[in-house]
C-alpha positions in Angstrom: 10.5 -5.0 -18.9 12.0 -8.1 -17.9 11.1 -10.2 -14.3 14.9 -9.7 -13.1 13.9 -5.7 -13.8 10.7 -5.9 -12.2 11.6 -7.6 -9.2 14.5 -5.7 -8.9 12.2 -2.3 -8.4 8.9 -4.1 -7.0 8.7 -1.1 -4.4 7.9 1.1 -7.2 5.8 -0.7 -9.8 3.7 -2.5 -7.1 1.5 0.1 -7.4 1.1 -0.3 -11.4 0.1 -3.9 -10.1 -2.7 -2.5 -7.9 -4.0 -0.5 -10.4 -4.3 -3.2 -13.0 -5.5 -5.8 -10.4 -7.2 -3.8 -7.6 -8.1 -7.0 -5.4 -4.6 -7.5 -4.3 -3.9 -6.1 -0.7 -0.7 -4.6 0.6 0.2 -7.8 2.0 -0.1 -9.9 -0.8 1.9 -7.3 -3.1 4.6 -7.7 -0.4 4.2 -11.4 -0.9 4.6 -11.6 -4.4 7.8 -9.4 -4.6 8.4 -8.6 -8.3 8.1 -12.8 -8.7 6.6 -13.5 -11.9 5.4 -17.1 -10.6 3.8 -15.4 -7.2 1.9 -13.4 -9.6 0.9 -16.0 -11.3 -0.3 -17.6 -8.6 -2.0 -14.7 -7.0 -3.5 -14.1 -10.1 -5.3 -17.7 -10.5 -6.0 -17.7 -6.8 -7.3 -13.9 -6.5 -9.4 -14.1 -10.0 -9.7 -17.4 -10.5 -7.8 -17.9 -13.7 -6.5 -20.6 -15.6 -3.0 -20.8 -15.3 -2.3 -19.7 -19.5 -4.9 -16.9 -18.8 -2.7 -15.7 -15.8 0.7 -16.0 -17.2 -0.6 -14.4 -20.6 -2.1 -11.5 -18.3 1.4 -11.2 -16.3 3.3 -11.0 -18.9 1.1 -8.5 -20.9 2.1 -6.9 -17.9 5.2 -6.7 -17.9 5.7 -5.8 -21.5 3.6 -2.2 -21.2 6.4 -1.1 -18.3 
């Protein structure tokens, strides 16, 4: 799925984000929005990634939707 897609029905697939990356809370999921760079930030900051570990992770993501 592509980040125009996946912003575009956040509401739904936040909840696909929780389950692959349980630390994030409700407010943070609300923060990032569908934005592929807010998950990528979320991801270094929550997990303490690299940023190529986190966008490789993200858009892993994105591609099994």
């Amino acid at each position: 799925m592509k980040w125009d897609q996946i912003e575009g029905k956040w509401k739904e697939l936040s909840g696909k984000a929780r389950a692959s990356w349980g630390e994030f809370t409700d407010n943070e999921l609300v923060q990032i929005a569908g934005k592929r760079e807010q998950l990528i930030g979320m991801l270094q900051q929550k997990y303490g990634l690299a940023r190529e570990e986190a966008e490789r992770q993200a858009d892993k993501w994105a591609k099994k939707l």
